[in-house]
C-alpha positions in Angstrom: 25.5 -100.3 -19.0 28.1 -97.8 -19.1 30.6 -98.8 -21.8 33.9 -97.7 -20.0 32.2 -99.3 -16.9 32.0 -102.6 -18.8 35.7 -102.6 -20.2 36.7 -102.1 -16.5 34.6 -104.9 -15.3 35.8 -107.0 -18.4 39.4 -106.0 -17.4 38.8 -106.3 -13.8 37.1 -110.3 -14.3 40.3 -111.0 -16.7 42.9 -110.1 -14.2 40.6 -112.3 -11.2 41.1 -115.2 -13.6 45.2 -115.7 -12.9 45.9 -115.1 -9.0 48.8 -117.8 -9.6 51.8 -114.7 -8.6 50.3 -115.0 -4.8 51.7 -118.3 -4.5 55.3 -120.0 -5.2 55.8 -121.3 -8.5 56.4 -124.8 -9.0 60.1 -126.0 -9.0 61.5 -128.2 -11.7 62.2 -131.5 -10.9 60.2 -131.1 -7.2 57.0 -132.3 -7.0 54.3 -130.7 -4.8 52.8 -134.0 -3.6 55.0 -136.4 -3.1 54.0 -140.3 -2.5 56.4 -142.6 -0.4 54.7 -145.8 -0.7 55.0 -148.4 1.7 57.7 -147.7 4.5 58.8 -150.6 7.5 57.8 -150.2 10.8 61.1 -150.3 12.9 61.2 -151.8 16.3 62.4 -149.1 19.7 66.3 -149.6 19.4 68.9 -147.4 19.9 68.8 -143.5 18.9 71.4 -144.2 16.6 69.2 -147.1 14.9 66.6 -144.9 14.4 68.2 -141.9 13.3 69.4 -144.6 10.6 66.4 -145.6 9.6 64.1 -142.2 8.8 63.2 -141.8 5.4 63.9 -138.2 4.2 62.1 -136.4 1.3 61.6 -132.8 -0.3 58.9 -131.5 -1.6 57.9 -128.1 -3.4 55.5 -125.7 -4.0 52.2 -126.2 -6.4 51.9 -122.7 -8.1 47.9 -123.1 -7.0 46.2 -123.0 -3.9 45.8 -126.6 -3.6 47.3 -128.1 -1.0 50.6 -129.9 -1.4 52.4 -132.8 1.0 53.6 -136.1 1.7 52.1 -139.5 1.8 53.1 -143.0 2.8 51.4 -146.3 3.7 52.3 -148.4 6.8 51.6 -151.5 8.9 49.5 -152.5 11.8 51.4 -154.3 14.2 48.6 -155.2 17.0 50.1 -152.6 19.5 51.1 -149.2 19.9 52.7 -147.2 16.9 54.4 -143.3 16.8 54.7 -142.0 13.6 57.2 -138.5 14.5 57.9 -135.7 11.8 60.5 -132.9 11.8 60.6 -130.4 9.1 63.0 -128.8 8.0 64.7 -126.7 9.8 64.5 -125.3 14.1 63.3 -122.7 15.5 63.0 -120.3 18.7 61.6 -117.0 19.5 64.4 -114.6 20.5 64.3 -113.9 24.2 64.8 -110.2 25.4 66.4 -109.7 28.6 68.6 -107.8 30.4 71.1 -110.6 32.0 72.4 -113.5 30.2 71.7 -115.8 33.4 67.9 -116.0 33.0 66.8 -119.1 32.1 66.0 -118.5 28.6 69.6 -116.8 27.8 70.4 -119.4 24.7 67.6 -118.1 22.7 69.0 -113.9 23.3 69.9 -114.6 19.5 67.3 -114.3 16.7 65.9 -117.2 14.4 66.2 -117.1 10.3 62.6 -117.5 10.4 62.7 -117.7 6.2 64.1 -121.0 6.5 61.6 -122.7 8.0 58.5 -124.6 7.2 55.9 -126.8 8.7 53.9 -130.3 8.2 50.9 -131.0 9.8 50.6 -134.7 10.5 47.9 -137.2 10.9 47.1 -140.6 10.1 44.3 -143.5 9.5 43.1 -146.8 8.1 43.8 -146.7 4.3 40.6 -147.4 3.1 39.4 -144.4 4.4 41.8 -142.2 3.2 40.0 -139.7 0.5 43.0 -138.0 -1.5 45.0 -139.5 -4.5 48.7 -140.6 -3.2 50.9 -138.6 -5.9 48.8 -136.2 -7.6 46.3 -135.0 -4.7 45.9 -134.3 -0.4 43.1 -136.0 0.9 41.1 -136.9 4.6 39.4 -139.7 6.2 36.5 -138.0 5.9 33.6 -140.4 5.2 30.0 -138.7 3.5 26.8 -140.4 4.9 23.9 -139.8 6.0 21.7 -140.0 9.3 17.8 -141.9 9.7 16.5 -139.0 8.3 18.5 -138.2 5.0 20.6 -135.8 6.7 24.0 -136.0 4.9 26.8 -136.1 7.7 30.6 -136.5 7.8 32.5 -138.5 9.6 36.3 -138.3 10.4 37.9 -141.4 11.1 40.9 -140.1 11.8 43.1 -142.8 13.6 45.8 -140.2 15.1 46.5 -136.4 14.9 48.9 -133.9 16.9 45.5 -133.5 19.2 45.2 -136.9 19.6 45.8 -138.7 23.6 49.6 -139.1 23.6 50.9 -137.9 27.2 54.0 -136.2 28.2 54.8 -135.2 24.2 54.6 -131.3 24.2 55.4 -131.0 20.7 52.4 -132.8 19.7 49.8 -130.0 19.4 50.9 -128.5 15.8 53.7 -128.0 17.0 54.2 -124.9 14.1 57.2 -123.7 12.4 60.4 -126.4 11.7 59.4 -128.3 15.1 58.5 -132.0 14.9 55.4 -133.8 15.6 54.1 -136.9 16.7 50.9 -138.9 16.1 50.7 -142.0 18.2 48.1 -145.2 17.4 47.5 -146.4 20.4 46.4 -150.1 19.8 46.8 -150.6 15.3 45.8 -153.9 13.6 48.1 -156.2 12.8 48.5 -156.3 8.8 46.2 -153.6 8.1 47.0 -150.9 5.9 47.8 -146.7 7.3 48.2 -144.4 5.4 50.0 -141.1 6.9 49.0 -137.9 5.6 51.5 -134.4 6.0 49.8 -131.4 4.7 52.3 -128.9 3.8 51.1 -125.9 6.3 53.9 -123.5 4.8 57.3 -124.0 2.7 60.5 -121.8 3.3 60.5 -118.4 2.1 64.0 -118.4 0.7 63.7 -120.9 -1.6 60.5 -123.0 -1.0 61.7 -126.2 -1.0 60.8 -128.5 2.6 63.1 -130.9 3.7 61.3 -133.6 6.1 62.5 -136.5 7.9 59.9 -139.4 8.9 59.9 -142.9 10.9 57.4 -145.3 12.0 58.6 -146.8 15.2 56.7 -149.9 16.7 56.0 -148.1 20.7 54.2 -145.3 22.3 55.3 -141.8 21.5 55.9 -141.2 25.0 58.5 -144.4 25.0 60.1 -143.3 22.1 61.4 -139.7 23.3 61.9 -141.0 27.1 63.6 -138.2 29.3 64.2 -135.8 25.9 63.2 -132.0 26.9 61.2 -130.3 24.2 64.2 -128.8 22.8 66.2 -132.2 22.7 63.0 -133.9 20.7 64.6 -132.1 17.7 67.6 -134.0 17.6 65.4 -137.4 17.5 65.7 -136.7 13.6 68.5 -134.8 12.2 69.3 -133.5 9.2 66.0 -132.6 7.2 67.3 -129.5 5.7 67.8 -130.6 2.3 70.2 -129.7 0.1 69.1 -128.4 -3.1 70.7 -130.2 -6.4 70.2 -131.7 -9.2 67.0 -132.7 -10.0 66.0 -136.7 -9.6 67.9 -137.6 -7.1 67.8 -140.2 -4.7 69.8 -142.0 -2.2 71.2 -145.5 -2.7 69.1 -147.0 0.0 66.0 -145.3 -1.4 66.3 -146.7 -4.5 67.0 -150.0 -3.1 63.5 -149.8 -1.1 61.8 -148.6 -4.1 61.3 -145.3 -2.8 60.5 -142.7 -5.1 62.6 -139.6 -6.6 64.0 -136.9 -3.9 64.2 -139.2 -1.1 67.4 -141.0 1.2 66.9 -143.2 4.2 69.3 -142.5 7.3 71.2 -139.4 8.5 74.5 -140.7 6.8 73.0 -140.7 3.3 70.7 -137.3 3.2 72.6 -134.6 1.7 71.8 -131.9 4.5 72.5 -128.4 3.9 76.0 -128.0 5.6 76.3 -126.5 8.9 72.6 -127.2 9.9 73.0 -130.5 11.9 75.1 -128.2 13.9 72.5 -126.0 14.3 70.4 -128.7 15.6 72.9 -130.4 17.8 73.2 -126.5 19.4 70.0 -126.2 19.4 69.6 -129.4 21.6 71.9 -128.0 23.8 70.3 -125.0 25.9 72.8 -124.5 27.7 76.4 -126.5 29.5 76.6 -125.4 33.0 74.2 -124.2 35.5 72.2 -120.6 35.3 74.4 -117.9 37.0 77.7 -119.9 36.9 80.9 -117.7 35.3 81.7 -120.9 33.0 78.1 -121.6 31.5 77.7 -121.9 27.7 74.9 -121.2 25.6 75.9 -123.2 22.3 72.5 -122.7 20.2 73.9 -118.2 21.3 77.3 -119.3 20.8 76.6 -120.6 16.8 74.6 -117.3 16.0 77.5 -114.9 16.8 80.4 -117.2 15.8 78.2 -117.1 12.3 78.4 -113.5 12.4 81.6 -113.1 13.1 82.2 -115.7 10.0 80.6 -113.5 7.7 82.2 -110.1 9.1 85.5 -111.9 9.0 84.5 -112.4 5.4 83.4 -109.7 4.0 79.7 -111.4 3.0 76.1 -110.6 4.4 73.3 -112.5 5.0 70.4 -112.6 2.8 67.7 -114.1 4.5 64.5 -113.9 2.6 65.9 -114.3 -1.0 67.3 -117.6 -2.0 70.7 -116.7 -1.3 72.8 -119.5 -1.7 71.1 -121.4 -4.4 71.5 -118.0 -6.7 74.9 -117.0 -4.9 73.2 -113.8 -3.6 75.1 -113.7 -0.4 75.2 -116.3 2.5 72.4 -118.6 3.7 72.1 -118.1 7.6 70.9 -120.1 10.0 70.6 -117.2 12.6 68.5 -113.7 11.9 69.4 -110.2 12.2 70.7 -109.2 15.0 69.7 -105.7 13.8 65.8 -106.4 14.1 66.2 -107.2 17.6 63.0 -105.6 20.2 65.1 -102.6 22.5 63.7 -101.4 25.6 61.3 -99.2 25.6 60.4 -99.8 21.7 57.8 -101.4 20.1 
């Protein structure tokens, strides 16, 4: 063989070796796969009760392209049970019109879409459950084989976002920062569940993913009653995370026994400021009817009084860098307004 040929292909089979700079590094103090143990099963109460009662968590990236997530173990209670997800944070696909009184006029403002990341949930009986809680992501996936040595696999996957719950319509992957449910439609009293939330993608400013999580005993479609799609957001509140200090943990969360980087209930999350606003707007198409002179839009409203913040100011945006963590300009929770589609462009 041609010896400058080899030294390339040497060269060439050193650099395949270490493809760890195409994904996020891991973050100090933030672990990838994070196991919540055993959480309650809460009974259909108030909003209020609820919102009191989700466990919140952060995770981080793993530097490889395994998989990272969340797990946690739960109760059959011989009926119905909806697990629902958000992560962190909302988000809406800029409409482009020509008259603020069409129906999709709160959403003429762009998304940050760098602040965003998504969960895929599913859930089934614990035995079944393949991965290692804490150190690796896992199935129900169970290897056999058929009557003639064939080797099959079988999912026993109790609920997913495709599963049979009606009149959700967030629960087919619902994608970027929107929440998901996963309803089990008739559970075993005393068994063990274990949940499973693969980390699909973290935030691109600063990949860290805030989620909030609750087990309530009732049907999914119970649970959210008359809420539109956009008011489903605002079942959980507050899962953007604030970044601090690492080993943190909420008072309640220790007192359950929950692990590092976790709180339980709205009031004790430390929530990046300003974004429960963003979901309370964002919950809020619009006050008013269509074509009325006195109609608001808050979720339009928030984007340009944020501008007007940060022109007031003096400071910019920086959306994809992890601006406020490193004090490179202003974490915002609305996009460029710059980038928006004009007629007759592509």
């Amino acid at each position: 063989m041609n010896r400058s040929l080899l030294i390339a292909l040497v060269a060439f089979g050193g650099c395949a070796k270490d493809l760890s700079f195409l994904y996020q590094a891991p973050i100090d103090g933030l672990e990838p796969v994070l196991h919540l143990g055993e959480i309650p099963v809460i009974p259909l109460t108030t909003r209020d009760d609820i919102r009191a009662n989700v466990v919140y968590g952060e995770i981080g990236p793993t530097g490889t392209p395994e998989t990272g997530g969340v797990t946690f173990t739960f109760r059959g209670v011989d009926g119905p049970l909806c697990i629902w997800m958000d992560p962190e944070l909302a988000t809406w696909v800029q409409a482009v019109e020509t008259s603020v009184q069409q129906p999709s006029a709160p959403y003429t403002q762009p998304d940050n879409l760098y602040d965003d990341g998504d969960l895929e949930l599913f859930a089934g009986l614990s035995v079944f459950y393949t991965g290692t809680p804490g150190a690796s992501m896992g199935d129900f996936a169970v290897r056999t084989k058929d009557q003639l040595g064939n080797d099959l696999q079988v999912q026993y996957v109790e609920c997913s976002p495709l599963g049979d719950s009606v009149g959700i319509e967030t629960n087919n992957y619902a994608g970027r920062g929107a929440p998901e449910s996963c309803e089990i439609g008739s559970s075993l009293g005393g068994s063990s569940y274990t949940a499973v939330l693969d980390a699909w993608s973290l935030p691109i400013d600063d990949g860290r993913l805030g989620f909030g999580v609750v087990v309530v005993a009732s049907t999914c479609e119970d649970l959210v009653g008359s809420l539109t799609p956009a008011q489903q957001e605002c079942l959980i509140l507050g899962e953007a995370v604030f970044p601090g200090e690492p080993g943190r943990r909420g008072a309640e969360a220790k007192r359950r026994g929950l692990p590092l980087n976790t709180w339980v209930g709205v009031d004790e999350v430390p929530s990046w400021p300003g974004s429960i606003d963003l979901e309370a707007a964002f919950c809020t198409p619009q006050e008013g009817f269509v074509g009325q002179d006195d109609v608001t839009y808050p979720l339009a409203d928030l984007c340009r009084a944020e501008r007007r913040a940060n022109r007031d100011a003096g400071t910019e945006c920086s959306w994809q860098l992890n601006a406020a963590v490193e004090g490179n300009g202003e974490r915002c929770y609305c996009g460029n307004i710059d980038d928006t589609p004009r007629a007759g462009s592509f």
